[in-house]
KERORO-157406 format. One record per atom (N, C-alpha, C, CB): residue number from 1; x, z, y; chain. Coordinates in steps of 0.02 Angstrom, whole numbers. Glycine has a CB too. Layout:
KERORO-157406
<NUM <X Z Y> "A">;
...
//
This chain:
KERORO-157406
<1 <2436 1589 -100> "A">;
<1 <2373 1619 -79> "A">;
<1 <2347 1662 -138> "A">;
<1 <2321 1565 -58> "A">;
<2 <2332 1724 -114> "A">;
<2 <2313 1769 -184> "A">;
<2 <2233 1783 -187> "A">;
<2 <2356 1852 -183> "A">;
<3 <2209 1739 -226> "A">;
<3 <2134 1728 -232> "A">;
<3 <2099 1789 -245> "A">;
<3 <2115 1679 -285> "A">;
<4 <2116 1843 -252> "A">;
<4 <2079 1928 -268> "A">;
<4 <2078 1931 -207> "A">;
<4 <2120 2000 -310> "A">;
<5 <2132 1938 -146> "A">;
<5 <2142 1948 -98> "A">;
<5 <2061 1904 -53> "A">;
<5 <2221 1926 -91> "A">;
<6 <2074 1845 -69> "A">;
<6 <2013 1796 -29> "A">;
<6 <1956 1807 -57> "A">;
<6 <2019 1716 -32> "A">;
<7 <1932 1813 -107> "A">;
<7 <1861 1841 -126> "A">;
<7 <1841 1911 -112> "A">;
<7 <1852 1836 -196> "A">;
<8 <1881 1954 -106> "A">;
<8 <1871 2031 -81> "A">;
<8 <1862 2026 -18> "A">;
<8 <1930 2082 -91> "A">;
<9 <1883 1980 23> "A">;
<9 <1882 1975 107> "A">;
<9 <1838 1972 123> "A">;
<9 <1908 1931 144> "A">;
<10 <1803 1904 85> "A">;
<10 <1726 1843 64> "A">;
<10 <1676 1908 70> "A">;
<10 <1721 1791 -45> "A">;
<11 <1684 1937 37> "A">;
<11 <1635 1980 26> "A">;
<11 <1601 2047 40> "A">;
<11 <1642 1981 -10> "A">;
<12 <1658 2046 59> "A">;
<12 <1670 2100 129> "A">;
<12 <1611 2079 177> "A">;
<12 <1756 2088 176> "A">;
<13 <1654 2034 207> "A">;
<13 <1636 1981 273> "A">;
<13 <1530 1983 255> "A">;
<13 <1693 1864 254> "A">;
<14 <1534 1935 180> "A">;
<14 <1461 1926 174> "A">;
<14 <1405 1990 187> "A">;
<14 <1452 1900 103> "A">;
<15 <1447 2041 147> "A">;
<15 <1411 2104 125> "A">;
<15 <1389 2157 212> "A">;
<15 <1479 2154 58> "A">;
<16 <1424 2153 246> "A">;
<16 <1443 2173 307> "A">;
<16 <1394 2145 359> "A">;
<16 <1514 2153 318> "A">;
<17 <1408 2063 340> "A">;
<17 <1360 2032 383> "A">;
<17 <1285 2030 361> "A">;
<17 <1383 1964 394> "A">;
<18 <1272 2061 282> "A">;
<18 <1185 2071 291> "A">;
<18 <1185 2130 289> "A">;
<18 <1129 2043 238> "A">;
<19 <1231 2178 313> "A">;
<19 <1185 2268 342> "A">;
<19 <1168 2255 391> "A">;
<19 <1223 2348 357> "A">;
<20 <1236 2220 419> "A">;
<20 <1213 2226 503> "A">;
<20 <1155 2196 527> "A">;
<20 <1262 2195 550> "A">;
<21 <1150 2129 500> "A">;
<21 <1076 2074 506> "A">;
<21 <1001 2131 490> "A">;
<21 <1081 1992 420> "A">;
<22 <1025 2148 455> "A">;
<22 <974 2191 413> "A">;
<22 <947 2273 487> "A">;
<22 <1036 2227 315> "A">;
<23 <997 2305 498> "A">;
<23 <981 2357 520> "A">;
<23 <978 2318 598> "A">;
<23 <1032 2420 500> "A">;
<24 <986 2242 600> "A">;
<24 <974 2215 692> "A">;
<24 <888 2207 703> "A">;
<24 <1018 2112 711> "A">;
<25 <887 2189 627> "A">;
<25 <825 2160 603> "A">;
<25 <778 2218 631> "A">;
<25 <821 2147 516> "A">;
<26 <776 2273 583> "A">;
<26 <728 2333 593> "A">;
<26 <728 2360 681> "A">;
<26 <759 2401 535> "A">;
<27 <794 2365 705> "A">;
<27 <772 2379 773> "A">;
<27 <754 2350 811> "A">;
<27 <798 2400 801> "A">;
<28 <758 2278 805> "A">;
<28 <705 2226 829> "A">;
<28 <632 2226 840> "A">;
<28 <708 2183 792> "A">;
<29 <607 2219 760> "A">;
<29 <546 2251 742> "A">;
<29 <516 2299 779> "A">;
<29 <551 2276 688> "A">;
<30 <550 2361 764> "A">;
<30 <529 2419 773> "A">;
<30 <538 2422 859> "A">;
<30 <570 2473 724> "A">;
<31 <578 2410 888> "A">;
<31 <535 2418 958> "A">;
<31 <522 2354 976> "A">;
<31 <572 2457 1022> "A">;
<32 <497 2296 969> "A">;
<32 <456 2257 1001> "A">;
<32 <374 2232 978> "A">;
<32 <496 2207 1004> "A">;
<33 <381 2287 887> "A">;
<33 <298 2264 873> "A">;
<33 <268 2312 864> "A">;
<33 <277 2223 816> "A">;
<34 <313 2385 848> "A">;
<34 <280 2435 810> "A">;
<34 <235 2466 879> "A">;
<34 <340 2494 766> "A">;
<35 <165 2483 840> "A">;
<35 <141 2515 904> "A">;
<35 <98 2580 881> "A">;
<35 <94 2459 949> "A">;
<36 <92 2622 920> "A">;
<36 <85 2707 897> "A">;
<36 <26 2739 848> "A">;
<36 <74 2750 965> "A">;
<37 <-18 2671 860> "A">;
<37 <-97 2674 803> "A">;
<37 <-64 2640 739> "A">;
<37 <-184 2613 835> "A">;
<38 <-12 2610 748> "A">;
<38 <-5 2593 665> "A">;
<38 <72 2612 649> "A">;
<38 <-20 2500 645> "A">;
<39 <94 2653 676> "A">;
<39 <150 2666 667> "A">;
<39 <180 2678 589> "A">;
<39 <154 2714 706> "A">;
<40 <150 2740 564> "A">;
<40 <169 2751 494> "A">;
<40 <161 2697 442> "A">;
<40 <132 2805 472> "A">;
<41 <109 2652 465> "A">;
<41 <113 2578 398> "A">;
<41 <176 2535 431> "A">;
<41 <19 2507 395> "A">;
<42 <168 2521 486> "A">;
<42 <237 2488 499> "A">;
<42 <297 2505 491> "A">;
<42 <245 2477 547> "A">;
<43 <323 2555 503> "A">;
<43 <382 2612 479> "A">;
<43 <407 2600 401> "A">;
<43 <346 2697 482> "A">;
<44 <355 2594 375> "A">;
<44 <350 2601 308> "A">;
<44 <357 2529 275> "A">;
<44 <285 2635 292> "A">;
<45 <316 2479 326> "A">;
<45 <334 2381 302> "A">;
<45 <400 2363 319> "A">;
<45 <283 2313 350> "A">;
<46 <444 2392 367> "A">;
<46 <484 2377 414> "A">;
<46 <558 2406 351> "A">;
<46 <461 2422 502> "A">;
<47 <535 2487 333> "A">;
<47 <595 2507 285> "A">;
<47 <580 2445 213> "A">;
<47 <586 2612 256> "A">;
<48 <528 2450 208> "A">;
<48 <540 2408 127> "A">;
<48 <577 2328 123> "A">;
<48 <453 2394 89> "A">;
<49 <543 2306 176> "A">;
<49 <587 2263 207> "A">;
<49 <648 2232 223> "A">;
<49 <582 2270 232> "A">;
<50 <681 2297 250> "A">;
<50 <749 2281 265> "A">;
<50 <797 2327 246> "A">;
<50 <756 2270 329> "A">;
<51 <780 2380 209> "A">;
<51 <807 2425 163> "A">;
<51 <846 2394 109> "A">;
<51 <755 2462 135> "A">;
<52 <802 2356 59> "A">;
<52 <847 2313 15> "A">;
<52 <889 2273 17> "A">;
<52 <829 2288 -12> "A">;
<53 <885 2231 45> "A">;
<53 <950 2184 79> "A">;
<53 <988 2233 109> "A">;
<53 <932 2123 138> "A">;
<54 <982 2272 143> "A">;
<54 <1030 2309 165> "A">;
<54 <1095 2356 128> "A">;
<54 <992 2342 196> "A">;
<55 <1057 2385 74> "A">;
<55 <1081 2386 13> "A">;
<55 <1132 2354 -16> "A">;
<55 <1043 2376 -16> "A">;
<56 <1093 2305 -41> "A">;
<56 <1117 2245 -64> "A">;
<56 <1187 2230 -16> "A">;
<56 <1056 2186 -57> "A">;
<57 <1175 2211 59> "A">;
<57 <1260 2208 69> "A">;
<57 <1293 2273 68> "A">;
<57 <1283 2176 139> "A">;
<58 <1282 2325 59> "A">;
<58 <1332 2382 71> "A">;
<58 <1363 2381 -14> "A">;
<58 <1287 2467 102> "A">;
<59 <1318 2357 -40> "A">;
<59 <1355 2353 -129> "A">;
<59 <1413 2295 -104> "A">;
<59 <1283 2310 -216> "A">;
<60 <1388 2215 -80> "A">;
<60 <1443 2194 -72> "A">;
<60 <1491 2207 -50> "A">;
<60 <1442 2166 -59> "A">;
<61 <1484 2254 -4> "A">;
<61 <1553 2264 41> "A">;
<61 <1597 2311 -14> "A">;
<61 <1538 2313 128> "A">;
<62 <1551 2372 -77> "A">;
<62 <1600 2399 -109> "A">;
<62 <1619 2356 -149> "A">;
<62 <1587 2454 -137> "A">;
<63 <1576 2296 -180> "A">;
<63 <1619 2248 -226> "A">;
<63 <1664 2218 -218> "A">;
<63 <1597 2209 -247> "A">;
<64 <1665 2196 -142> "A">;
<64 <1727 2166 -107> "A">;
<64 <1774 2196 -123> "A">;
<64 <1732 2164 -41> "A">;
<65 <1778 2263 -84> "A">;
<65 <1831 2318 -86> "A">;
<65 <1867 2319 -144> "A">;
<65 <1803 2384 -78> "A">;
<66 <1833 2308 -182> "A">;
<66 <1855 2340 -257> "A">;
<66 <1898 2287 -266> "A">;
<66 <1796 2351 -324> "A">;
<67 <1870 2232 -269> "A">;
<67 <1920 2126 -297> "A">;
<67 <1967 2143 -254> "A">;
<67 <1875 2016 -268> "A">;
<68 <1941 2158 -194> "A">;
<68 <2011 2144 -138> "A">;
<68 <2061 2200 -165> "A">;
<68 <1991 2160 -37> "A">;
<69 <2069 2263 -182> "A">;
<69 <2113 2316 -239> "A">;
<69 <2150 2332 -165> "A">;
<69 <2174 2275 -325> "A">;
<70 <2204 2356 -173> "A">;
<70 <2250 2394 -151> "A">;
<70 <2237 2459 -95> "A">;
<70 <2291 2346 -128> "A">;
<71 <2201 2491 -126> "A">;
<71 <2153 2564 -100> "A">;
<71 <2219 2568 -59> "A">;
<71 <2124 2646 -166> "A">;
<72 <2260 2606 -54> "A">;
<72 <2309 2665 -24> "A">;
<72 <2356 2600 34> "A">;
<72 <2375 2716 -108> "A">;
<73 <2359 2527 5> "A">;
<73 <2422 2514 46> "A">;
<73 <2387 2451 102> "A">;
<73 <2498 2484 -12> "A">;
<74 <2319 2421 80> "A">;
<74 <2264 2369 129> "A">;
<74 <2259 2415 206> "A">;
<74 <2164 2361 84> "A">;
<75 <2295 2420 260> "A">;
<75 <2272 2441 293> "A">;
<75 <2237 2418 350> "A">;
<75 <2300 2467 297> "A">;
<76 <2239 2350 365> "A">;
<76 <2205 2314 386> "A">;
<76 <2117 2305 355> "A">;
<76 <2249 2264 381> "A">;
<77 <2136 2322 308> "A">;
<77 <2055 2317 280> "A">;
<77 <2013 2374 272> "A">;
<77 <2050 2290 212> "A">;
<78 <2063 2435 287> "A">;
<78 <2019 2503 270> "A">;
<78 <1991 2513 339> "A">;
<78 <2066 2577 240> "A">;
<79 <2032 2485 383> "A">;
<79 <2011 2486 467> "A">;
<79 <1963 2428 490> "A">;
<79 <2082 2476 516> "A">;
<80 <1952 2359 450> "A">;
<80 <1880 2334 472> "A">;
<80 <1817 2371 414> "A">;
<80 <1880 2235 465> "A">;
<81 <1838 2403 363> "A">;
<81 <1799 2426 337> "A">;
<81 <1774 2489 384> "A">;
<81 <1821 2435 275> "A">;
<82 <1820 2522 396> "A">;
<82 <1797 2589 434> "A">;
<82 <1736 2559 514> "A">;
<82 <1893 2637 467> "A">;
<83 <1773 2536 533> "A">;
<83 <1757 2494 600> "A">;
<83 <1669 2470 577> "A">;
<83 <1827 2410 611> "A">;
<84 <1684 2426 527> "A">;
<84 <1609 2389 507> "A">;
<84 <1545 2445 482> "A">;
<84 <1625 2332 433> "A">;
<85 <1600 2531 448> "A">;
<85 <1528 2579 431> "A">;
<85 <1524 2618 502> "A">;
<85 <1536 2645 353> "A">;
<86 <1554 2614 546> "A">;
<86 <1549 2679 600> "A">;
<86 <1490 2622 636> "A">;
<86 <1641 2712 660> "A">;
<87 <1516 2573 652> "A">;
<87 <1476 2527 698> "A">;
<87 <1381 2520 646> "A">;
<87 <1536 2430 702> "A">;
<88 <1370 2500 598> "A">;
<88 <1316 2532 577> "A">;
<88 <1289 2611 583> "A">;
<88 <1323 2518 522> "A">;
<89 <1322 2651 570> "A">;
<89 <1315 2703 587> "A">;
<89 <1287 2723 655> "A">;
<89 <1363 2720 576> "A">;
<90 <1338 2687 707> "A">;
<90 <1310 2675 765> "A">;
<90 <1247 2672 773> "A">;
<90 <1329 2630 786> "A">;
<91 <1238 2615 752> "A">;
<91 <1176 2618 780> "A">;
<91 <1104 2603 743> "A">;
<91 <1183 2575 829> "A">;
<92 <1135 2647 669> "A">;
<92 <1055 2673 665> "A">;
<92 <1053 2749 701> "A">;
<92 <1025 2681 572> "A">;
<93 <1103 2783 711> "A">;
<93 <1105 2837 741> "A">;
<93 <1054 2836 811> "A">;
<93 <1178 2849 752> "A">;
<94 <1077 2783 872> "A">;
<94 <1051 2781 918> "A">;
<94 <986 2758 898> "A">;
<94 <1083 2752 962> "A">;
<95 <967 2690 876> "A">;
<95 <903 2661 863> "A">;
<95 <841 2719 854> "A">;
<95 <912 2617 796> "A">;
<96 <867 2753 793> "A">;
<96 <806 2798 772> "A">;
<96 <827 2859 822> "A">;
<96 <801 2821 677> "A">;
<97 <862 2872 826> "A">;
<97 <858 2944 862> "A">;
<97 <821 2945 947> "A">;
<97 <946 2973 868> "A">;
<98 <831 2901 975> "A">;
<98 <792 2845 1037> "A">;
<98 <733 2871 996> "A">;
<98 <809 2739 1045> "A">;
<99 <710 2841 942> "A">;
<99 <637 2826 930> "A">;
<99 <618 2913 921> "A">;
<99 <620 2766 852> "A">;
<100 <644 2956 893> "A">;
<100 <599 3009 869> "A">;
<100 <607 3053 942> "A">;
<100 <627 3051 789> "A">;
<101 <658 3070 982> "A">;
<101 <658 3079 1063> "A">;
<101 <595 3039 1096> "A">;
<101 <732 3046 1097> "A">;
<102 <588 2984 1090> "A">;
<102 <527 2939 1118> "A">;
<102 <474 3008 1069> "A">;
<102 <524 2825 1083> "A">;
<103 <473 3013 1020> "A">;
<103 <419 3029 990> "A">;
<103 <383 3104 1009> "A">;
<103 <437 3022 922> "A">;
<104 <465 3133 1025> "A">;
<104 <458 3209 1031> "A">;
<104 <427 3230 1118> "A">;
<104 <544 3246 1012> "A">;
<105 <443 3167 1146> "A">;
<105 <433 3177 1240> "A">;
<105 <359 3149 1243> "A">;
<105 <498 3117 1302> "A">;
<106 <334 3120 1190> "A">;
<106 <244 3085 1204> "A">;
<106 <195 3158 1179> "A">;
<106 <217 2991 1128> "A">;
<107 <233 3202 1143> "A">;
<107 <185 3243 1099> "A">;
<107 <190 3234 1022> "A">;
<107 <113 3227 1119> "A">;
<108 <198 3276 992> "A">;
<108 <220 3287 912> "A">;
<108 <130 3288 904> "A">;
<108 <281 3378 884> "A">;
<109 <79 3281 853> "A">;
<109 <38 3280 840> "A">;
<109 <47 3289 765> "A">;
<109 <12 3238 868> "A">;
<110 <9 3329 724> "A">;
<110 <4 3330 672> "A">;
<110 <5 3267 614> "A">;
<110 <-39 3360 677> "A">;
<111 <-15 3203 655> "A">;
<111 <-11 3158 598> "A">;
<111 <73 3143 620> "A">;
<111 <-75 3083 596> "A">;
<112 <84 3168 674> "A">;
<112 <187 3131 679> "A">;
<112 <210 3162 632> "A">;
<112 <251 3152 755> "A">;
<113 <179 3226 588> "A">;
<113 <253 3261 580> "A">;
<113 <289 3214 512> "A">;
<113 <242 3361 556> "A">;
<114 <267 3164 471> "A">;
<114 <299 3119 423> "A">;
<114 <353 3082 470> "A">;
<114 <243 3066 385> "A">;
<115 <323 3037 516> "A">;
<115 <366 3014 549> "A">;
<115 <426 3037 587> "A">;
<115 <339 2993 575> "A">;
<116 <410 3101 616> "A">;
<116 <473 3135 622> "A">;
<116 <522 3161 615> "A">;
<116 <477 3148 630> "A">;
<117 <486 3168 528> "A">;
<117 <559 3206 483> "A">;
<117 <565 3135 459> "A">;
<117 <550 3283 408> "A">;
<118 <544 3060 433> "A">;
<118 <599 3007 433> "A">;
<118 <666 2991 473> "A">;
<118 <570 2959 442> "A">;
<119 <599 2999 550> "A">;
<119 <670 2976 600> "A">;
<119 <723 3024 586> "A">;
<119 <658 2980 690> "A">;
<120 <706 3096 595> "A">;
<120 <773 3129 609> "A">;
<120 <801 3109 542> "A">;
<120 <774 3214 626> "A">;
<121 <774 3111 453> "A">;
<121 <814 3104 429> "A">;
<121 <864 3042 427> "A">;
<121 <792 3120 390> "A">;
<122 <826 2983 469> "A">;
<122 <883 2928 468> "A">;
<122 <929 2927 522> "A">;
<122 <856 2859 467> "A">;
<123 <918 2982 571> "A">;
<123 <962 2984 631> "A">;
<123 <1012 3023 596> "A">;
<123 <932 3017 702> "A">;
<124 <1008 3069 540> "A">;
<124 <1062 3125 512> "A">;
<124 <1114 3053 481> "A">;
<124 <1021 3200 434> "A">;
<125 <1055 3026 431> "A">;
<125 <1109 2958 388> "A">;
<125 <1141 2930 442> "A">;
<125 <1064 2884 341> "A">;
<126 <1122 2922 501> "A">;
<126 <1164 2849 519> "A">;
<126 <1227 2903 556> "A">;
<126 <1111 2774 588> "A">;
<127 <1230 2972 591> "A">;
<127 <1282 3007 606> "A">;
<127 <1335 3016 537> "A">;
<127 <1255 3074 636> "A">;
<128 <1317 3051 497> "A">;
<128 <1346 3040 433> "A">;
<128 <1386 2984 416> "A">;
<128 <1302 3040 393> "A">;
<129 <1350 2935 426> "A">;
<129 <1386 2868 416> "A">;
<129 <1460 2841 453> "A">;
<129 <1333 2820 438> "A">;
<130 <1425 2875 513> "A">;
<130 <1479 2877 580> "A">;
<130 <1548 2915 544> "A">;
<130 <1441 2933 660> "A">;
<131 <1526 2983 509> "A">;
<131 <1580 3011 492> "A">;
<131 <1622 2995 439> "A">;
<131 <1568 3062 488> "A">;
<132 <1580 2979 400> "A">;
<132 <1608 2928 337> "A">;
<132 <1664 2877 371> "A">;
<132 <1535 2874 299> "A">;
<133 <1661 2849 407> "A">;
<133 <1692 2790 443> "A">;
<133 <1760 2792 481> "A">;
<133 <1646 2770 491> "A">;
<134 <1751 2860 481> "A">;
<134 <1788 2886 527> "A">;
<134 <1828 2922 482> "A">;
<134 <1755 2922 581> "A">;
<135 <1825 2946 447> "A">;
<135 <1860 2963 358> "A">;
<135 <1905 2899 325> "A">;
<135 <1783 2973 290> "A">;
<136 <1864 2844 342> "A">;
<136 <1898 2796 303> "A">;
<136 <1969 2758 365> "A">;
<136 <1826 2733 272> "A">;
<137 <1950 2752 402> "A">;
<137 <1995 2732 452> "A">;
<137 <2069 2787 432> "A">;
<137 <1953 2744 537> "A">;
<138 <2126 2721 422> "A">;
<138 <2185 2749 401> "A">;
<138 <2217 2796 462> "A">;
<138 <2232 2690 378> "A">;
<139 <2249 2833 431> "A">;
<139 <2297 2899 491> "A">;
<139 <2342 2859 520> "A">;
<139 <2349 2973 454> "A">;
<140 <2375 2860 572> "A">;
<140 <2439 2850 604> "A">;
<140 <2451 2766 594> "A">;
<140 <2501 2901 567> "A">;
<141 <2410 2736 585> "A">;
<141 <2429 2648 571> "A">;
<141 <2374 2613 606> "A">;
<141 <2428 2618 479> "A">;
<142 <2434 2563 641> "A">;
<142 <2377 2526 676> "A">;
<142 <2324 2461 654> "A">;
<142 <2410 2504 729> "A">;
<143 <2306 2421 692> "A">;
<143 <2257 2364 643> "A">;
<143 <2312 2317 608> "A">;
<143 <2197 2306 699> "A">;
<144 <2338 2303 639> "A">;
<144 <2392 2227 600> "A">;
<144 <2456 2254 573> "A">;
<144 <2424 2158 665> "A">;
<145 <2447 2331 548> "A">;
<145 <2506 2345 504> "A">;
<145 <2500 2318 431> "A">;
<145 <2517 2421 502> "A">;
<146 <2551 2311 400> "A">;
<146 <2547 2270 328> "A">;
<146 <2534 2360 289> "A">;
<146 <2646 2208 299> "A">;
//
C-alpha cells in the first residue's frame, strides 16, 4: 500500500467534500432565507460565511493532488478531480445565475446594481470553473484506466 497514494486520495475526498458542503450550504441559504429588503447584508453574511471553508477545501483538494504526485500518468484521479471542479462549477453557475435572471425579470433598481454585477460575476466564476474542469479531464482515457 503506497501511503502518498492514500493521503492524496484522503484529501482529495476531504477537500472536495467541504466545497461542495460549502457551495450546498449557500444555495440553501440563499433561496430559502434571503429576502429582497435585506438582500445585500445577506449576500454579503452568506459569502463570508461560506467562502472560507470553501477555500479552505479547494486548497485541500490542491494539497491532495500534489501528495497524491503523478500529474501526467493518475488518470483516474485527474477524472474525479475534473468531475468534482465541473460539478461545482455546475452549480454555482446555475444557483447564481437563477438568482440574478430572478433579479433581472422583478426589475433592476438602482440599489440592485451591486448585487447584480456579484451575481453575474459569480455566474462567470462558476462557468469558468466548468471550463477549467473540463481542461483537466484526461484526452482519450477512460475512468478505470491505470
Amino acid at each position: 500500500m503506497n501511503w502518498r497514494y492514500l493521503l492524496g486520495a484522503a484529501l482529495m475526498i476531504l477537500g472536495g467534500a467541504v466545497a461542495a458542503a460549502m457551495v450546498a450550504l449557500a444555495t440553501v441559504v440563499i433561496t430559502n432565507f434571503v429576502e429582497w429588503d435585506n438582500s445585500r447584508d445577506a449576500l454579503g453574511t452568506v459569502a463570508a460565511v461560506t467562502v472560507p471553508p470553501a477555500l479552505f477545501g479547494l486548497a485541500l483538494i490542491a494539497l491532495g493532488r500534489w501528495t497524491y504526485g503523478d500529474w501526467q500518468d493518475a488518470a483516474p484521479v485527474r477524472q474525479a478531480s475534473s468531475l468534482t471542479v465541473r460539478l461545482a462549477g455546475f452549480l454555482i453557475a446555475v444557483g447564481l445565475g437563477a438568482m440574478l435572471l430572478f433579479l433581472l425579470a422583478t426589475g433592476l433598481a438602482p440599489d440592485d446594481q451591486n448585487a447584480a454585477i456579484v451575481l453575474g460575476l459569480g455566474t462567470s466564476i462558476g462557468v469558468v470553473l466548468v471550463m477549467f474542469g473540463l481542461r483537466m479531464k484526461p484526452r482519450g482515457r477512460r475512468y478505470l484506466d491505470d
